[in-house]
N, C-alpha and C positions, 0 to 999 in steps of 0.2 A: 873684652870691649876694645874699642881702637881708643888713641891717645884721642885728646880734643881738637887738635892741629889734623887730624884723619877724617873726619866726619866726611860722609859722602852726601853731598847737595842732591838733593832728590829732583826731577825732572817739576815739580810742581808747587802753587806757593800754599802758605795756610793763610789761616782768617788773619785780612787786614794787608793780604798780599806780600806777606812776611816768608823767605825763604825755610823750609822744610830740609831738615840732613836727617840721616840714618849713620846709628853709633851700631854697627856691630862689624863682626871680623866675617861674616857667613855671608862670601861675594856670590855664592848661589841660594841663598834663602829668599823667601815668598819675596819680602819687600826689596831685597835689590833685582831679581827675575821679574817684577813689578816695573820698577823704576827703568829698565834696558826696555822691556817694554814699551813702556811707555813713550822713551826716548825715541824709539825706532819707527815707530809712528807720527810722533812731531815732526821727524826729522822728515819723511815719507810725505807729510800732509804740507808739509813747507814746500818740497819739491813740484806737487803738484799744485801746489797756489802759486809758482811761480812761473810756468808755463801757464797758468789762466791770464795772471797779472800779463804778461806779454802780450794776451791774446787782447785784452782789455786795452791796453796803452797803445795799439796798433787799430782796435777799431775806432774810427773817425765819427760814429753814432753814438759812440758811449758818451752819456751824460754826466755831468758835475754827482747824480746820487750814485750814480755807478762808479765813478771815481771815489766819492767817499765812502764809500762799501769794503772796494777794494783795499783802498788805504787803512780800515780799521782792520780787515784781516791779514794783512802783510804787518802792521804791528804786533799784533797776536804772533803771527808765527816767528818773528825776527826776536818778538822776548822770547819763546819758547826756547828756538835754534839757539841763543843768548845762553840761556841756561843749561842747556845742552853740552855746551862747549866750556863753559867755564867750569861745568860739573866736570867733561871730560879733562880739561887742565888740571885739575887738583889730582883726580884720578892718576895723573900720569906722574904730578908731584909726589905724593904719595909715595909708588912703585917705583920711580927714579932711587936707584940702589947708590949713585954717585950723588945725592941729594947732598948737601953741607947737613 
């Protein structure tokens, strides 16, 4: 099992919106192949709601409910990408071999 300083932040939260890690050393087993997954996907659906959002903040039609649509799913995606990244930075803490 990894030390408790190692835990890998899973792409997703559990009940009560509380971060999820995975303690194991097996960086190709079901749940971390799950989690890259997972990741690559957010990461994939962010990109394309960010070319919508563009497309959105440029049409002069779009109304205040459209505005706030857009607004709730660019939250959604920016905590995903969020989590994403800061899973990715421990990852790299982690494997940093010049770590202190």
């Amino acid at each position: 099992m990894t030390a408790p300083n190692e835990l890998r932040l899973l792409p997703w939260s559990g009940p009560e919106g509380k971060s999820c890690y995975l303690n194991s050393d097996d960086n190709a087993g079901y749940m971390a192949r799950l989690a890259d997954n997972i990741k690559a996907a957010q990461l994939g659906m962010a990109a394309e709601l960010l070319e919508h959002a563009s497309a959105v903040v440029d049409d002069q039609a779009a109304g205040p409910q459209d505005l706030r649509r857009l607004a709730k799913e660019l939250t959604r995606a920016l905590r995903d990408v969020s989590r994403v990244a800061t899973s990715r930075g421990h990852l790299l803490a982690v494997s940093d071999p010049h770590r202190p």
